[in-house]
BASE-568104 format. One record per atom (N, C-alpha, C, CB): x, y, z. Coordinates in Angstrom, 2 decimals, always signed. Glycine has a CB too. Layout:
<recs>
(rec (X, Y, Z)) ...
</recs>
This chain:
<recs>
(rec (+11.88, +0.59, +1.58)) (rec (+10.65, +0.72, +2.32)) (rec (+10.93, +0.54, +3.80)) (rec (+9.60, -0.29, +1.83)) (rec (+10.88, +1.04, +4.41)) (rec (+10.76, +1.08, +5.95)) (rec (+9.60, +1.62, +6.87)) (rec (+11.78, +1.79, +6.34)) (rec (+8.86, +2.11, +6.52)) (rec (+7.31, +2.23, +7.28)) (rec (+6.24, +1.14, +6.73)) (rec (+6.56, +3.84, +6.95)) (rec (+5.69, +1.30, +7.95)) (rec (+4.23, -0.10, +7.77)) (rec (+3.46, +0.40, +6.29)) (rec (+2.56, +0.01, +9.54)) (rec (+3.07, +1.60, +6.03)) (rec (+2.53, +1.80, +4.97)) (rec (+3.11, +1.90, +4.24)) (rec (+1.94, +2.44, +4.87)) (rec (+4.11, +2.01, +3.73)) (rec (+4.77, +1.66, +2.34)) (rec (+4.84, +0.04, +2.13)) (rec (+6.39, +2.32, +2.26)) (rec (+5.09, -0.82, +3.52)) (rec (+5.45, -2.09, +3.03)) (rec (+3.83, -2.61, +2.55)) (rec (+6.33, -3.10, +4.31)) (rec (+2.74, -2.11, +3.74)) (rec (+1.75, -2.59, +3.01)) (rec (+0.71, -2.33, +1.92)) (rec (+1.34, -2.80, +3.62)) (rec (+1.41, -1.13, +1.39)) (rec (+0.72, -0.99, +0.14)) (rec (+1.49, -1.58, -0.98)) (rec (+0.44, +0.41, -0.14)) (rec (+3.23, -1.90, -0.62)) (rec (+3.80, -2.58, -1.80)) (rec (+3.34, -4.60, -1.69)) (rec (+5.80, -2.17, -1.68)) (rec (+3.15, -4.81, -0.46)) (rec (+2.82, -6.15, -0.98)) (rec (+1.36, -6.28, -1.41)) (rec (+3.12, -7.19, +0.07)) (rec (+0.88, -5.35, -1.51)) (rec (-0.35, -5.54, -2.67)) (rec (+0.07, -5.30, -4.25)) (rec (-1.61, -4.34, -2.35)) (rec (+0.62, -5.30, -4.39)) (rec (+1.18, -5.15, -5.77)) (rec (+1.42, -6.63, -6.07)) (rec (+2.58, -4.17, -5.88)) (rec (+1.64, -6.90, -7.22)) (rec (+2.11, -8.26, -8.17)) (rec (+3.48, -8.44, -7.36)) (rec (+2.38, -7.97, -10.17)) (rec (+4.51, -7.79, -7.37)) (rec (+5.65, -8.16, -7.20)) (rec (+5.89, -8.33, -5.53)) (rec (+6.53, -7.20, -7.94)) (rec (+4.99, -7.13, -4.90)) (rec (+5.20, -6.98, -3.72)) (rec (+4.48, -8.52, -2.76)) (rec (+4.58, -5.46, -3.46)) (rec (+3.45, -9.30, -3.37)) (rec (+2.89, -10.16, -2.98)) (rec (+3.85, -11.44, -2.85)) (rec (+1.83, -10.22, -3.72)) (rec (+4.64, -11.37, -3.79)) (rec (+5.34, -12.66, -3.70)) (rec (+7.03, -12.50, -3.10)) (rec (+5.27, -13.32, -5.30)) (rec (+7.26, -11.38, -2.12)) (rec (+8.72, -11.28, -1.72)) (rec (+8.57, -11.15, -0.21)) (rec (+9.58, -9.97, -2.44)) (rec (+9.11, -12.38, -0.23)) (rec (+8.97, -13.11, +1.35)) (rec (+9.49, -12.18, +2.51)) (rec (+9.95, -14.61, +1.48)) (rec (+10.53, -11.77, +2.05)) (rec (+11.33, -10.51, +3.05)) (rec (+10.55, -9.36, +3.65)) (rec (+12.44, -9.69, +2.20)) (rec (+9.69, -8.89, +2.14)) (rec (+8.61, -7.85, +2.51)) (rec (+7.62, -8.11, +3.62)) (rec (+7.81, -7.61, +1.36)) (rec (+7.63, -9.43, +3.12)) (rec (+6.23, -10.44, +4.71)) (rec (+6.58, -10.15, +5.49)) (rec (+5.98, -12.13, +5.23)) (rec (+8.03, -10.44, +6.09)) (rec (+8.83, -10.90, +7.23)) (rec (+8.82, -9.42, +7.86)) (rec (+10.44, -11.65, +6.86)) (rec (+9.14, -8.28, +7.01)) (rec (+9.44, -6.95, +7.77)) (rec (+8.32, -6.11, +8.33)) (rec (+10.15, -6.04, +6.88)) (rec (+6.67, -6.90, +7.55)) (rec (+5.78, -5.99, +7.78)) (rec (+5.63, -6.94, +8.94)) (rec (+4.62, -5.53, +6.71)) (rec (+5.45, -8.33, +9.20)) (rec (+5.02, -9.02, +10.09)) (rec (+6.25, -8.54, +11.30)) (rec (+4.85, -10.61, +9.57)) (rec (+7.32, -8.24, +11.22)) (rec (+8.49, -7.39, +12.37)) (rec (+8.07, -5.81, +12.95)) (rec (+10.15, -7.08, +11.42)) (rec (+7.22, -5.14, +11.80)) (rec (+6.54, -4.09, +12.38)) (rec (+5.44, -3.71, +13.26)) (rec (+6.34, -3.68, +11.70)) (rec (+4.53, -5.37, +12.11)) (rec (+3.33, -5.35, +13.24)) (rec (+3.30, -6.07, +14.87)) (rec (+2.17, -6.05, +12.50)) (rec (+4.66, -6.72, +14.73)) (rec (+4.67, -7.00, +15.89)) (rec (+5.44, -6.25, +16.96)) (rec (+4.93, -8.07, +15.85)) (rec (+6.08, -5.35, +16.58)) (rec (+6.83, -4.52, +17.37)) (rec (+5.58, -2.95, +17.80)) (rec (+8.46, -4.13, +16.30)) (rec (+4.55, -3.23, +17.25)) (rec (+3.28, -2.22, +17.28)) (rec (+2.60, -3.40, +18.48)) (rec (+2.19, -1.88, +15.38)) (rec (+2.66, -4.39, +19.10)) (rec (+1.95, -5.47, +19.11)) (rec (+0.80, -5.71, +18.33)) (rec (+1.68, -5.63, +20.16)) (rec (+0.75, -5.86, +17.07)) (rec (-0.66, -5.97, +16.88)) (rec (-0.62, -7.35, +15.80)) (rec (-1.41, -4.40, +16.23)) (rec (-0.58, -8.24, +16.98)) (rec (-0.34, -9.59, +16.90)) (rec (-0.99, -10.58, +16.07)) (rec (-0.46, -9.98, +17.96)) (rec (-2.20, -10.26, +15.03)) (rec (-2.90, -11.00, +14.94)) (rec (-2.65, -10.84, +13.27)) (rec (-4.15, -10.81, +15.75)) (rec (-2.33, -9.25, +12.82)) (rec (-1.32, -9.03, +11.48)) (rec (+0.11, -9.45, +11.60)) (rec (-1.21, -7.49, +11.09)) (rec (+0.37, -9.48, +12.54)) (rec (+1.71, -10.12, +12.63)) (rec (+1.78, -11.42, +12.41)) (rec (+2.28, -9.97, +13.79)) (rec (+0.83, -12.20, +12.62)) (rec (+0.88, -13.72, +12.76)) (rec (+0.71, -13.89, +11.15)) (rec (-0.46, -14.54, +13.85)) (rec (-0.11, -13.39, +10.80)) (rec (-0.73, -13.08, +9.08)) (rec (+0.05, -13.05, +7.88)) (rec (-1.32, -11.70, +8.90)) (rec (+0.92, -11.63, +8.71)) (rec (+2.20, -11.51, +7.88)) (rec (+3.62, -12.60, +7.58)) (rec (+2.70, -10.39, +8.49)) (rec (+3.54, -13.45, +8.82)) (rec (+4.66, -14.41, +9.24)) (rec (+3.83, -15.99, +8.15)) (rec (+4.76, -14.61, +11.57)) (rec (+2.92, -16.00, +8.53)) (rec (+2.18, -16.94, +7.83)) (rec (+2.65, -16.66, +5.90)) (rec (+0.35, -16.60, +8.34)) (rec (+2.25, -15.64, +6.04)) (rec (+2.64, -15.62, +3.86)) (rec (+3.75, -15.82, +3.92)) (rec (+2.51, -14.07, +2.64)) (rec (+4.76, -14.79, +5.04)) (rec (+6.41, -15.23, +4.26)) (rec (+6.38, -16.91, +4.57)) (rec (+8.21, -14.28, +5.26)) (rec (+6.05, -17.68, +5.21)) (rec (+5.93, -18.62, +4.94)) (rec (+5.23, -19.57, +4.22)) (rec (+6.00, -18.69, +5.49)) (rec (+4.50, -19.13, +3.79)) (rec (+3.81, -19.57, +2.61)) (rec (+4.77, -19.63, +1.10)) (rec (+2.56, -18.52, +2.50)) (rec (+5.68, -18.39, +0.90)) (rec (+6.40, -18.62, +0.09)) (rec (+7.95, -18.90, +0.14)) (rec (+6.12, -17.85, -0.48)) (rec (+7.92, -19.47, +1.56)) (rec (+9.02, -20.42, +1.12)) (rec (+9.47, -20.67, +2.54)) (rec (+10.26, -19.79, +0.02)) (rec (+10.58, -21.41, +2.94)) (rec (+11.35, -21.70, +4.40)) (rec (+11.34, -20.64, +5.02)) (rec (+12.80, -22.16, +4.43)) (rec (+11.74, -19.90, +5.98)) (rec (+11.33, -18.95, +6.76)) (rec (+11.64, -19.24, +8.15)) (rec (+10.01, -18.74, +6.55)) (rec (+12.92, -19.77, +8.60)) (rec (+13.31, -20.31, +10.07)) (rec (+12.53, -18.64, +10.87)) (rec (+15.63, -20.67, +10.33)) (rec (+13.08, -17.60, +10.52)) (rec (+13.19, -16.38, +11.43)) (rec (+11.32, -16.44, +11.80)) (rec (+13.96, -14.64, +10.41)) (rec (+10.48, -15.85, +10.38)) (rec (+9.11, -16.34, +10.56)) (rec (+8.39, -17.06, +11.38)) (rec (+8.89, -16.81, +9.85)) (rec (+8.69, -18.49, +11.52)) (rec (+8.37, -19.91, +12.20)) (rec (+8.75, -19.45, +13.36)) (rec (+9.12, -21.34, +11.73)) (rec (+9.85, -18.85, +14.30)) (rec (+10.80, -18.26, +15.72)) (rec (+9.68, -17.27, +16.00)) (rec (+12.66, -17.37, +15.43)) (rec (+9.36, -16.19, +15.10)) (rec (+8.73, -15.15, +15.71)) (rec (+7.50, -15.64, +15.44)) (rec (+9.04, -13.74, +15.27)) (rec (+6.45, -16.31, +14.72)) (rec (+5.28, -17.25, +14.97)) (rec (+5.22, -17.56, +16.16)) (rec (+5.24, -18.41, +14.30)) (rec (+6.46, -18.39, +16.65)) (rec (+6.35, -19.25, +18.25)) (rec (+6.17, -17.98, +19.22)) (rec (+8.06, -20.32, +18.80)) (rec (+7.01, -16.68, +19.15)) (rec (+7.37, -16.18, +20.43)) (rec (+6.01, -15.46, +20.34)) (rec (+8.88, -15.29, +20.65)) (rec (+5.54, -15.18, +19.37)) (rec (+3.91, -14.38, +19.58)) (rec (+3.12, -15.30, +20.39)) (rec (+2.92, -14.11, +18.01)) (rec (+3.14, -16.72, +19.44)) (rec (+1.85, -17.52, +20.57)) (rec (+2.46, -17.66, +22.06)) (rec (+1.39, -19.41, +20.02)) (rec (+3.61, -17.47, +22.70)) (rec (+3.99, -17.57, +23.69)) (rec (+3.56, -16.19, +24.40)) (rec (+5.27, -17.97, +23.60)) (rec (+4.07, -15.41, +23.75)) (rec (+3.08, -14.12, +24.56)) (rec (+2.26, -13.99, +24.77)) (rec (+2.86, -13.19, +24.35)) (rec (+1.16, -14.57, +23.47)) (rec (-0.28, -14.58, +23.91)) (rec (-0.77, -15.80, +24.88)) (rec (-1.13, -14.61, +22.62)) (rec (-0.04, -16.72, +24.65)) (rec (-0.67, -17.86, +25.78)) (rec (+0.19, -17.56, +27.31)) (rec (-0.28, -19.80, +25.14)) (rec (+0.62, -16.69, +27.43)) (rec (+0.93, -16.30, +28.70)) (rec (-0.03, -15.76, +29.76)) (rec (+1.77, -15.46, +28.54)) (rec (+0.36, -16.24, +31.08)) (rec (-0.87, -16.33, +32.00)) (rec (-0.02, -15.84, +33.45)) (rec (-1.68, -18.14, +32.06)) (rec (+0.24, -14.35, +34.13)) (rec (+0.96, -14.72, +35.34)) (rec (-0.31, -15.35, +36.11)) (rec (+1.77, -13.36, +36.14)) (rec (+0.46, -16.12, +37.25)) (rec (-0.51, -16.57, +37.55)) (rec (-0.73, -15.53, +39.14)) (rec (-0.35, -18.25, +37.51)) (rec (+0.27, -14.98, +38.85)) (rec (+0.29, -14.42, +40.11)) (rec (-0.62, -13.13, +40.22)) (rec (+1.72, -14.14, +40.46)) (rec (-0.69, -12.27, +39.55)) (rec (-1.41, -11.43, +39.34)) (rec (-2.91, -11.59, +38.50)) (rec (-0.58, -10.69, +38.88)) (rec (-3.50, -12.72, +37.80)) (rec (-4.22, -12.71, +36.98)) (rec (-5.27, -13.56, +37.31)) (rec (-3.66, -12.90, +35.97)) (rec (-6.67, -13.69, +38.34)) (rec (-7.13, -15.08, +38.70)) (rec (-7.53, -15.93, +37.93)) (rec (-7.97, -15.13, +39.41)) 
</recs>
């Protein structure tokens, strides 16, 4: 599986729901789309089913993007 719609129609499936990797790649797609808020979603289940260092890393660097503020350009 390598497109967003194949991964997310396979983790609706029985098998596809519980394989953490599948989380991790759709939550790597949706964030490379920025669309940060399925991404966070996606990072959240693969962690839900189990350790997930990479998950927890790209969790942090999203909220860092989003809590980013230049200050220079932004009043």
């Amino acid at each position: 599986m390598k497109t967003k719609e194949e991964l997310k129609r396979y983790v609706t499936t029985e098998q596809g729901a519980k394989d953490q990797n599948a989380w991790y790649k759709l939550g790597s797609l949706y964030r490379k789309d920025e669309e940060w808020g399925k991404a966070l979603n996606a990072y959240a289940r693969c962690m839900e089913l189990g350790a997930s260092n990479a998950a927890q890393e790209a969790t942090e660097a999203i909220k860092r993007i989003l809590d980013y503020k230049n200050t220079n350009w932004m009043p």
